[in-house]
TIVEX-306363 format. One record per atom (N, C-alpha, C): residue number from 1; residue in one letter; atom name; z, x, y. Coordinates in steps of 0.1 Angstrom, whole numbers, plus 5000, padded with zeros to 4 digits. Layout:
N
+------+------+------+------+------+------+
: resi : resn : name :   pz :   px :   py :
+------+------+------+------+------+------+
:  NUM :    a :   CA :    Z :    X :    Y :
...
+------+------+------+------+------+------+
//
This chain:
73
+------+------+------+------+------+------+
: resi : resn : name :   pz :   px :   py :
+------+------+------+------+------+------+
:    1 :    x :    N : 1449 : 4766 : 2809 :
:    1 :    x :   CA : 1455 : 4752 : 2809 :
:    1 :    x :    C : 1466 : 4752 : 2818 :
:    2 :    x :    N : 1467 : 4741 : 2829 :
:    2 :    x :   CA : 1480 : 4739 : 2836 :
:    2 :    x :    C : 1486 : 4728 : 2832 :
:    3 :    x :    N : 1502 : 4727 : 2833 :
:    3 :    x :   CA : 1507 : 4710 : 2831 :
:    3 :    x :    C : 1514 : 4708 : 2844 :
:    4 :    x :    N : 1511 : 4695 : 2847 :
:    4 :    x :   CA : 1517 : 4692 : 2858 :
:    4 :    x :    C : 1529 : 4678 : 2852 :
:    5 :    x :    N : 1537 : 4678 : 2861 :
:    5 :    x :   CA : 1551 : 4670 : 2852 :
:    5 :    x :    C : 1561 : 4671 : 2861 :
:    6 :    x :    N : 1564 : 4659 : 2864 :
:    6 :    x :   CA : 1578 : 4654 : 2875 :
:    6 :    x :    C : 1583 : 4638 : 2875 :
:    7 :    x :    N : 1591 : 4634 : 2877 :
:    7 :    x :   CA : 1595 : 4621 : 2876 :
:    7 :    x :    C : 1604 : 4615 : 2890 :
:    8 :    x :    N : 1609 : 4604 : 2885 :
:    8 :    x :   CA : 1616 : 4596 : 2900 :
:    8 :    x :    C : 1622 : 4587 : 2898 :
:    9 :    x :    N : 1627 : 4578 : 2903 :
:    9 :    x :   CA : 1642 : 4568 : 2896 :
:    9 :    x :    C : 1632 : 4561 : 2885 :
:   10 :    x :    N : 1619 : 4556 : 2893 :
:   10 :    x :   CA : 1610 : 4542 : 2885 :
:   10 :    x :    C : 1595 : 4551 : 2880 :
:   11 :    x :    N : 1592 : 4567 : 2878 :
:   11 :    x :   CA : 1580 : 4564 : 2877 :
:   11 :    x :    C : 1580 : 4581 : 2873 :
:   12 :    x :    N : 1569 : 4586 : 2862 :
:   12 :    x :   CA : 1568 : 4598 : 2861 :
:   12 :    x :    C : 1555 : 4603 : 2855 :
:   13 :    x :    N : 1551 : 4614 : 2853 :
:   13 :    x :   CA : 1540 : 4621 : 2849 :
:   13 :    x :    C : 1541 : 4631 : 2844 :
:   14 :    x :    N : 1534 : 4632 : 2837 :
:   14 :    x :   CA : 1529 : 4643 : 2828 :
:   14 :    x :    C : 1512 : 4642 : 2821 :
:   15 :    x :    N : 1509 : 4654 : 2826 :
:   15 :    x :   CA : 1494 : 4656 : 2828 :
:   15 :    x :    C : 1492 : 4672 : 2823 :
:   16 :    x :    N : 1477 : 4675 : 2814 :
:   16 :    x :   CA : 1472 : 4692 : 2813 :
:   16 :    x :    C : 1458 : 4689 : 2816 :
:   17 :    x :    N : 1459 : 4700 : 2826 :
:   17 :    x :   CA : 1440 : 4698 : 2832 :
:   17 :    x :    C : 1436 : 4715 : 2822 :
:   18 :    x :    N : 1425 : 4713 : 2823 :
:   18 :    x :   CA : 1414 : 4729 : 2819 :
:   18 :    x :    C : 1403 : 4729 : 2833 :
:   19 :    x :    N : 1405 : 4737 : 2833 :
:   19 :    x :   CA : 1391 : 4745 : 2848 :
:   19 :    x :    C : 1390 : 4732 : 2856 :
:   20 :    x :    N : 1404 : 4729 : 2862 :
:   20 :    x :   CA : 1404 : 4717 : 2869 :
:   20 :    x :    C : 1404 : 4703 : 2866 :
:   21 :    x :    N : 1400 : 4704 : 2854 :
:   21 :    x :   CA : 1394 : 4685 : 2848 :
:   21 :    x :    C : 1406 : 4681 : 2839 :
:   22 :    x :    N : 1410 : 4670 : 2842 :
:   22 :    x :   CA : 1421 : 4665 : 2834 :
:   22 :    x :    C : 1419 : 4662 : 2819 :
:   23 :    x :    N : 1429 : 4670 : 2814 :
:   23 :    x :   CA : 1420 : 4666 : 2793 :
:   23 :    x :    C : 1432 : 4660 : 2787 :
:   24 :    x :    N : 1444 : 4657 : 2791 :
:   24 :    x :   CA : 1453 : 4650 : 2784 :
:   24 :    x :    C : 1466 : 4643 : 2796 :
:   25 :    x :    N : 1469 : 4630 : 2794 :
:   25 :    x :   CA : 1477 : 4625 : 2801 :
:   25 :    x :    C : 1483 : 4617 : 2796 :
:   26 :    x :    N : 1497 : 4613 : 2797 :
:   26 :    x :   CA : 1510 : 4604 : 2790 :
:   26 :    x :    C : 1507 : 4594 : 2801 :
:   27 :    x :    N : 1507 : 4577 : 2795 :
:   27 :    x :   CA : 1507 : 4566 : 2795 :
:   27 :    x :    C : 1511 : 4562 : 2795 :
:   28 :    x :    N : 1527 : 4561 : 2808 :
:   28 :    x :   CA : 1538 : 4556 : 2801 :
:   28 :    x :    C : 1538 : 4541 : 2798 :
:   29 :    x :    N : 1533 : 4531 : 2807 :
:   29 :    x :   CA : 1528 : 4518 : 2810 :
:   29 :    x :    C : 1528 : 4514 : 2798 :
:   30 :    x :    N : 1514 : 4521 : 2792 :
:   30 :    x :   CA : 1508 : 4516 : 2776 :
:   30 :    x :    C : 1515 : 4522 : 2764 :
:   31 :    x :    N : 1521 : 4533 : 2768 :
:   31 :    x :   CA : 1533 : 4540 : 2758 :
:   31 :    x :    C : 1521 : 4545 : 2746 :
:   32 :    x :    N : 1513 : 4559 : 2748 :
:   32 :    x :   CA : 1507 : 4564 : 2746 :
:   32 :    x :    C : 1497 : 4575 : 2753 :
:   33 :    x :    N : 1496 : 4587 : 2744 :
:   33 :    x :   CA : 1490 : 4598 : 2754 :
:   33 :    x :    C : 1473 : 4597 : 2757 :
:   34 :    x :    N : 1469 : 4598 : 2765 :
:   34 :    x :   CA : 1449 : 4598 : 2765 :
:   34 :    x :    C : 1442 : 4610 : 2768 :
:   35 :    x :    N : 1432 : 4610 : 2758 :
:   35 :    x :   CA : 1421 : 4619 : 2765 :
:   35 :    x :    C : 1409 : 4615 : 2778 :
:   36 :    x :    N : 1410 : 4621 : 2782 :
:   36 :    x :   CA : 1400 : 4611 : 2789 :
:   36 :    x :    C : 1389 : 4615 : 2795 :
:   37 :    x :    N : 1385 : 4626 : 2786 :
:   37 :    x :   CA : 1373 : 4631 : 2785 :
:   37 :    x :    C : 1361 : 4625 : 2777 :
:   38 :    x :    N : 1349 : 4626 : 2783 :
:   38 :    x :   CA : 1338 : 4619 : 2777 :
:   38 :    x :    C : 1334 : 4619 : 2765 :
:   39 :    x :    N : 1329 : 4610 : 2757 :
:   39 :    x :   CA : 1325 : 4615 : 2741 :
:   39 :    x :    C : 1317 : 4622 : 2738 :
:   40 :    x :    N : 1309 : 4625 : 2747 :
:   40 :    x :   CA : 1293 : 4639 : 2744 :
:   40 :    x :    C : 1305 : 4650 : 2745 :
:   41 :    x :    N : 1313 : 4651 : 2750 :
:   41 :    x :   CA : 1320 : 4667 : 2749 :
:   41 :    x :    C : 1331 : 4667 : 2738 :
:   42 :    x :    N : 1332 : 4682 : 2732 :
:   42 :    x :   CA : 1343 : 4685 : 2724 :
:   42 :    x :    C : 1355 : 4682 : 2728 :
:   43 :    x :    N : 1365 : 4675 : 2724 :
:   43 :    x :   CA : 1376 : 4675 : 2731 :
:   43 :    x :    C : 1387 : 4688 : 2727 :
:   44 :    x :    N : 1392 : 4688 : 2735 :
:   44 :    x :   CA : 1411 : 4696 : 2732 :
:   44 :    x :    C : 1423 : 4688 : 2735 :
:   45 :    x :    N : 1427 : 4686 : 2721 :
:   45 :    x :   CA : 1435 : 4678 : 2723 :
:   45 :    x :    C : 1447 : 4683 : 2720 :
:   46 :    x :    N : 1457 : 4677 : 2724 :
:   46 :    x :   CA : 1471 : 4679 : 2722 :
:   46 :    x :    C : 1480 : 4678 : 2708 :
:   47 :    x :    N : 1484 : 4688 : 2707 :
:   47 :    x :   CA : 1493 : 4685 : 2692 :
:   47 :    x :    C : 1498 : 4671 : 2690 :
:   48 :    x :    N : 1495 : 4667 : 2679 :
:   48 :    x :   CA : 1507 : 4656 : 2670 :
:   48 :    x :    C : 1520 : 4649 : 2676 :
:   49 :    x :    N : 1523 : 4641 : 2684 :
:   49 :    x :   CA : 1536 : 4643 : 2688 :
:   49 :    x :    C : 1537 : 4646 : 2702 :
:   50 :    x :    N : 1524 : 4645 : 2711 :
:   50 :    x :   CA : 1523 : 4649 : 2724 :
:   50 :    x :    C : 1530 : 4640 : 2733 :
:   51 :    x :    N : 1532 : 4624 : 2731 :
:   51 :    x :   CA : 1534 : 4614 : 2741 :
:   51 :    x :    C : 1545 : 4615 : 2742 :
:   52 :    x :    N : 1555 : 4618 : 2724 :
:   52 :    x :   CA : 1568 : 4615 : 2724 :
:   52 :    x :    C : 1574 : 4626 : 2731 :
:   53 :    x :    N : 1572 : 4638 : 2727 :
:   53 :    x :   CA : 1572 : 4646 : 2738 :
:   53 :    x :    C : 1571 : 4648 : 2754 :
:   54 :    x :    N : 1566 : 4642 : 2760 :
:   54 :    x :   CA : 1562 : 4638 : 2772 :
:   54 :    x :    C : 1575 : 4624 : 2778 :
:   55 :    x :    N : 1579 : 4615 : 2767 :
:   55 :    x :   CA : 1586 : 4607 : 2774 :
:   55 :    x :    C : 1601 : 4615 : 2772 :
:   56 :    x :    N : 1606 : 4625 : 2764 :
:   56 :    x :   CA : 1619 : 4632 : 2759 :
:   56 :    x :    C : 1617 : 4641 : 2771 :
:   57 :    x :    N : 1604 : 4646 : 2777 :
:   57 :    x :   CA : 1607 : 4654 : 2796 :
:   57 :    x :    C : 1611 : 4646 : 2803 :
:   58 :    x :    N : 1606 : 4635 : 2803 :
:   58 :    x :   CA : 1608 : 4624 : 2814 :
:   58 :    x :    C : 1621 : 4624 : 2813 :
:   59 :    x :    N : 1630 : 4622 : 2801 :
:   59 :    x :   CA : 1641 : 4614 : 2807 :
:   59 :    x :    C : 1652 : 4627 : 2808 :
:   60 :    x :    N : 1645 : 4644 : 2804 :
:   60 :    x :   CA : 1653 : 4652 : 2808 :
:   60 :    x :    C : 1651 : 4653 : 2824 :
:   61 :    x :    N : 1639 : 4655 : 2826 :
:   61 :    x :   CA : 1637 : 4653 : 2840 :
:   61 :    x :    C : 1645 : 4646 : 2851 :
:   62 :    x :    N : 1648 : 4629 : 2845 :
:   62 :    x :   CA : 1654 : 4622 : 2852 :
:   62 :    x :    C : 1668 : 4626 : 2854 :
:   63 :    x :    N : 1675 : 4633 : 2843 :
:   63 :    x :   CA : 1692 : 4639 : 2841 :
:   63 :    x :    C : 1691 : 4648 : 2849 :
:   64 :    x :    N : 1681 : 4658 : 2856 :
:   64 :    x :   CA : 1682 : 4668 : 2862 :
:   64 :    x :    C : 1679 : 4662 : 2877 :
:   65 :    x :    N : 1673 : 4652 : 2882 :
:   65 :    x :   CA : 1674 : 4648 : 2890 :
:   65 :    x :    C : 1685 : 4640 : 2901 :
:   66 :    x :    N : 1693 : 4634 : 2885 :
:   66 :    x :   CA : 1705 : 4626 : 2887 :
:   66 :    x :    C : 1714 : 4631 : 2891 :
:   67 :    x :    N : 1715 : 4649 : 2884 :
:   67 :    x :   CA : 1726 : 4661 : 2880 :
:   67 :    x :    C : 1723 : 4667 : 2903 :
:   68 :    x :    N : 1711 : 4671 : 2907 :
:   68 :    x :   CA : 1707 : 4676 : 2920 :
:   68 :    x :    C : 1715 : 4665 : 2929 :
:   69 :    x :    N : 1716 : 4656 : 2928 :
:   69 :    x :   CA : 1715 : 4643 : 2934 :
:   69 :    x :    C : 1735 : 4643 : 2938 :
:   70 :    x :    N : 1738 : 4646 : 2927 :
:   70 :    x :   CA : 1754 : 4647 : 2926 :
:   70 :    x :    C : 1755 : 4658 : 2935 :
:   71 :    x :    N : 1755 : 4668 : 2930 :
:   71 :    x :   CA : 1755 : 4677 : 2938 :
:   71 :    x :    C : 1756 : 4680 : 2950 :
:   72 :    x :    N : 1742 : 4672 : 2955 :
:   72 :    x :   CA : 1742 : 4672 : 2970 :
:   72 :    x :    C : 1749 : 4665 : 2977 :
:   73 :    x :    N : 1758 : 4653 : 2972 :
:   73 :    x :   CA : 1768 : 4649 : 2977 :
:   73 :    x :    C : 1783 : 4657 : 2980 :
+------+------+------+------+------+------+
//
């Protein structure tokens, strides 16, 4: 399993692929996580609590962004 996860002043992601194919991703738009794997297959899904999770990186993400940003001034 990989997660891929980064953000930006207006926009962020958080995504877990298996053997390349995307099997879970945060929505932040619709404010909810998706599978979006087909229904003939078994899915793997994500713990309980995956989206909220997902927006609590985001906005650490963004503090660490803001935090680099200072800095480099």
């Amino acid at each position: 399993r990989f997660r891929i996860a980064g953000c930006s002043d207006s926009d962020g992601e958080e995504m877990y692929t298996l053997d390349g194919e995307e099997m879970w991703y945060a929505d932040f738009i619709n404010k909810k996580g998706v599978e979006p794997q087909p229904s003939f297959i078994d899915h793997i899904s994500l713990e309980e609590g995956g989206y909220e999770q997902a927006v609590a990186n985001q906005q650490v993400c963004r503090r660490n962004l803001e935090n680099v940003r200072k800095a480099m001034k």
